[in-house]
N, CA and C of each residue as an Amber inpcrd file, in Angstrom:
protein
   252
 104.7610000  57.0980000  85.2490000 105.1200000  58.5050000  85.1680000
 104.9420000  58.9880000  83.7340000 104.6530000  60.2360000  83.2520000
 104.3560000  60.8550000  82.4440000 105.9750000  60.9550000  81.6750000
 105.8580000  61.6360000  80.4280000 107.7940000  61.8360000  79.5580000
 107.7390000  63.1010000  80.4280000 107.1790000  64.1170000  81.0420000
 107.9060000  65.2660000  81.4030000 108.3220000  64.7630000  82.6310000
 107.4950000  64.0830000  83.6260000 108.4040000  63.5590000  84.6310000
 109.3780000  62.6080000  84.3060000 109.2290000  61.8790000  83.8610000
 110.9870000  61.0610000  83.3110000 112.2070000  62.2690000  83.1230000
 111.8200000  62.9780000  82.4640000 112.5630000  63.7330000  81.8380000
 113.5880000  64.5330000  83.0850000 112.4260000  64.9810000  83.7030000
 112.8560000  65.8710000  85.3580000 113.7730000  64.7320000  86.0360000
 112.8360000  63.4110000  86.2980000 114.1200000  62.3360000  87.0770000
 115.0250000  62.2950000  87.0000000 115.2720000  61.5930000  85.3570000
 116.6110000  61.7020000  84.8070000 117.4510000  62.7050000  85.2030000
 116.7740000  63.8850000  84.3850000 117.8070000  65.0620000  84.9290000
 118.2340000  65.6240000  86.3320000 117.6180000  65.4830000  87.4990000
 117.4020000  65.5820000  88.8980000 118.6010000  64.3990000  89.3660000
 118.3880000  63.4280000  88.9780000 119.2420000  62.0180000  89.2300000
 120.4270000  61.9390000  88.6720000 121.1090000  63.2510000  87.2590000
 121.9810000  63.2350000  86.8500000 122.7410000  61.4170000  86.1290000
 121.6430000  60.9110000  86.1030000 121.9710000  59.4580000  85.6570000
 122.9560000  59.3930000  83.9620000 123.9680000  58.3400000  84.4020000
 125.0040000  58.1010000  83.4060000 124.9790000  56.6110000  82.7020000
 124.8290000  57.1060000  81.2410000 124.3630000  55.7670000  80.5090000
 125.3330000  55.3410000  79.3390000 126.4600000  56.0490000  79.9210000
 127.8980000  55.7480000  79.2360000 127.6260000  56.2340000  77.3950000
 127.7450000  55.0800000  76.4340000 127.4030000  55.3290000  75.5570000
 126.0300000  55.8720000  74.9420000 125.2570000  55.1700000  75.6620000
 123.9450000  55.5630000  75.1800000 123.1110000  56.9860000  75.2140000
 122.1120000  57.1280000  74.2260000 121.4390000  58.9180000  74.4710000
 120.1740000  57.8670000  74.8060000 119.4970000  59.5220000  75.0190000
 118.2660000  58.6900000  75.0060000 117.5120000  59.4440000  74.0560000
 116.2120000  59.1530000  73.4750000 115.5490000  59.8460000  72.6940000
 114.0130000  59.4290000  72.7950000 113.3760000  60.6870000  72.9850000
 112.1970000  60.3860000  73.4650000 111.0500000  60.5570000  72.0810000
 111.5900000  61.1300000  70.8800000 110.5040000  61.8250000  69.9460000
 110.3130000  60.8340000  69.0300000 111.0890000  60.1920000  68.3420000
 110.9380000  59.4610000  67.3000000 111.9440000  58.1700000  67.3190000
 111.2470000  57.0270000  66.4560000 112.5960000  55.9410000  66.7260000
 113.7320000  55.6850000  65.5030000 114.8200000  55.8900000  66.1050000
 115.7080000  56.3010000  65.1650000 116.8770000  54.4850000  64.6870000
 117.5210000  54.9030000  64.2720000 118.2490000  53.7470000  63.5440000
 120.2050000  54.1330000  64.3190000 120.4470000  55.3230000  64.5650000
 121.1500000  55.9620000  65.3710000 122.0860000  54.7720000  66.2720000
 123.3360000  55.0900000  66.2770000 124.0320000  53.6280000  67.1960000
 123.8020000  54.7870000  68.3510000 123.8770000  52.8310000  69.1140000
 123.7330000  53.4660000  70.8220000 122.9090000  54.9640000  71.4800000
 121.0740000  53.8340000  71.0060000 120.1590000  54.9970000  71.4630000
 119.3380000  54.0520000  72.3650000 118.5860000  54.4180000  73.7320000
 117.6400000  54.0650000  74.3850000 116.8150000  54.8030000  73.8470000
 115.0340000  54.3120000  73.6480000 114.1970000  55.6710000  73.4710000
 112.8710000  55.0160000  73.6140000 111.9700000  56.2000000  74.1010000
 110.8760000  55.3520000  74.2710000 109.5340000  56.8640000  73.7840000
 109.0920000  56.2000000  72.9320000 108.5790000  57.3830000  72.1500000
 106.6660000  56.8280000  71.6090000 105.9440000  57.7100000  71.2930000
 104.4360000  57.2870000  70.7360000 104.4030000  57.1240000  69.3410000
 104.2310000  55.9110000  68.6030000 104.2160000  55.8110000  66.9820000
 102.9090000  54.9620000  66.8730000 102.2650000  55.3010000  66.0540000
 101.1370000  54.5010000  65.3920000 100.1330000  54.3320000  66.4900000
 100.0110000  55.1860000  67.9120000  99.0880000  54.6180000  68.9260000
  99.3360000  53.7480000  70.0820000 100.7520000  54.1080000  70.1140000
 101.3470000  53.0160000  71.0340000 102.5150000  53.4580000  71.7030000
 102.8530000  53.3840000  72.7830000 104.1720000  53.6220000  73.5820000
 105.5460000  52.7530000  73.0840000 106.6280000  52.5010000  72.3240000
 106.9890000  52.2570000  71.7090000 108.6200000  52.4270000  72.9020000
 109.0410000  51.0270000  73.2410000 110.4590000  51.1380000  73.8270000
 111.1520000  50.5950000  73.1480000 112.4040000  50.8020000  72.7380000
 113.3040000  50.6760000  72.1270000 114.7240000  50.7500000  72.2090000
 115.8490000  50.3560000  71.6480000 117.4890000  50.2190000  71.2370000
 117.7070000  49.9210000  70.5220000 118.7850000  51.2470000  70.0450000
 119.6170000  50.2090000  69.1910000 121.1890000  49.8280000  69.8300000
 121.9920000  49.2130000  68.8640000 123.3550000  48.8620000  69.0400000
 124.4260000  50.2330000  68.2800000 125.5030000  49.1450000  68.0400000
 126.5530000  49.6890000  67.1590000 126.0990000  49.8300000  65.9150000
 125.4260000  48.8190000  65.5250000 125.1980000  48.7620000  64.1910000
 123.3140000  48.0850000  63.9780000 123.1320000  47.8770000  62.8460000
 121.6900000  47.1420000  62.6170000 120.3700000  47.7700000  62.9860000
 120.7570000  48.5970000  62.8210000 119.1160000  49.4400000  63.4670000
 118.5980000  49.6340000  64.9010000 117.0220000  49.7890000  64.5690000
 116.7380000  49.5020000  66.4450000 115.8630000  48.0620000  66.3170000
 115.7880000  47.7350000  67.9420000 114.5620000  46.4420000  68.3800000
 113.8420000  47.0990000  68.8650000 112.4220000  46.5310000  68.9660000
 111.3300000  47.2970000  70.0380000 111.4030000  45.7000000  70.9420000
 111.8420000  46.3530000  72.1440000 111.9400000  45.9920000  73.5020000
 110.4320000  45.6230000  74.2650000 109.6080000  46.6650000  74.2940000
 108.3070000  46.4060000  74.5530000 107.3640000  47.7470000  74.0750000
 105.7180000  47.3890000  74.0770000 105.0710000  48.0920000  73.7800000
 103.9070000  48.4090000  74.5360000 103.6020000  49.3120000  74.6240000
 102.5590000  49.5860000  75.9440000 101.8510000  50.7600000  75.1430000
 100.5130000  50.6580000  75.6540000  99.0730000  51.4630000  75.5980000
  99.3950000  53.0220000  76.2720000 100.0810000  52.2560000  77.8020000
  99.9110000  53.6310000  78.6030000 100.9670000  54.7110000  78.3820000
 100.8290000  55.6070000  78.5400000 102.1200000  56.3370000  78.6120000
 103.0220000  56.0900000  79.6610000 102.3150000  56.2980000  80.9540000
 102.8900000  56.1390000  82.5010000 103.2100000  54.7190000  82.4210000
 102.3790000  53.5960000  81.9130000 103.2340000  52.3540000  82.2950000
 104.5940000  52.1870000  81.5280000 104.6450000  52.8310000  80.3260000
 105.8730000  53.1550000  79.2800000 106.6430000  53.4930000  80.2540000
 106.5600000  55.1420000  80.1750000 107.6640000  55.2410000  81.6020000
 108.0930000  55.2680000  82.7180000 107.5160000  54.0890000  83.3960000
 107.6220000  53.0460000  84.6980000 108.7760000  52.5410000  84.3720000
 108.4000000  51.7020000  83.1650000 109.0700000  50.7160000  82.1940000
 110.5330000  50.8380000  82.1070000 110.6160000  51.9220000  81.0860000
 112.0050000  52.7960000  80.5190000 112.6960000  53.2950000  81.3910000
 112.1580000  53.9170000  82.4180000 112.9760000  54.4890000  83.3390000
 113.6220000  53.2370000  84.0040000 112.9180000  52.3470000  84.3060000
 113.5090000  50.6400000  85.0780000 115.0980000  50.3100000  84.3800000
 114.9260000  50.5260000  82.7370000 115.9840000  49.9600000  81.8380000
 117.3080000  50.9490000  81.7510000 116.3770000  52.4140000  81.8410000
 117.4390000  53.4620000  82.1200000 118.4180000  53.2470000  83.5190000
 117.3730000  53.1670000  84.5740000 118.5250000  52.6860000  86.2190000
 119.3880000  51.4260000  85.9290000 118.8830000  50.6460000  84.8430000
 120.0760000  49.4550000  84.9270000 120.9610000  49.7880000  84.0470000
 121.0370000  50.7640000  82.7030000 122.1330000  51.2910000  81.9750000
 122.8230000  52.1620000  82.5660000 122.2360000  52.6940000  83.3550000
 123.3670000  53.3200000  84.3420000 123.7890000  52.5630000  85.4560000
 123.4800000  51.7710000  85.9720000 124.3240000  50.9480000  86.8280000
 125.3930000  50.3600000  86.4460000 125.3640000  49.4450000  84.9620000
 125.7520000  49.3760000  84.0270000 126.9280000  50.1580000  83.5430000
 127.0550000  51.1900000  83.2720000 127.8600000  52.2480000  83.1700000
 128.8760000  52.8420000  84.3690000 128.2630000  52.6240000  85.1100000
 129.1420000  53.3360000  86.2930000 129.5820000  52.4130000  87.1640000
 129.2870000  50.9430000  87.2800000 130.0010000  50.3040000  87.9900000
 131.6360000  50.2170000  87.8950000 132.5470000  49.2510000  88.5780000
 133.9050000  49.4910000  88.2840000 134.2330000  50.5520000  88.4140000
């Protein structure tokens, strides 16, 4: 899927990721961010924590396989979140 369709899912799906934002533009250092954004030519997924910056999680060419991807990690932070 393309970021404007992620974007629609998400929001359509009203999905809850407790602490986390998400951020799609740039990768930030920010506690408790999911984000999956284009840097240097590349689809770029990412988190961070409480503290220490971010990890890149994985990296992909495509856009759509990016957010196949992200959206996968997003349904389990919200499962995550809303269980209990």
């Amino acid at each position: 899927m393309t970021k404007t369709e992620f974007l629609k899912k998400y929001k359509e799906n009203n999905l809850n990721l407790g602490e986390f934002d998400i951020e799609l533009n740039s990768i930030t250092d920010a506690s408790y961010v999911m984000g999956c954004c284009f840097v240097d030519g590349e689809w770029k997924i990412y988190k961070t924590g409480e503290r220490l910056g971010h990890y890149i999680i994985k990296v992909f060419e495509s856009e759509s396989d990016a957010f196949d991807y992200f959206y996968e990690l997003v349904l389990i932070q919200h499962r995550r979140a809303t269980e209990n």
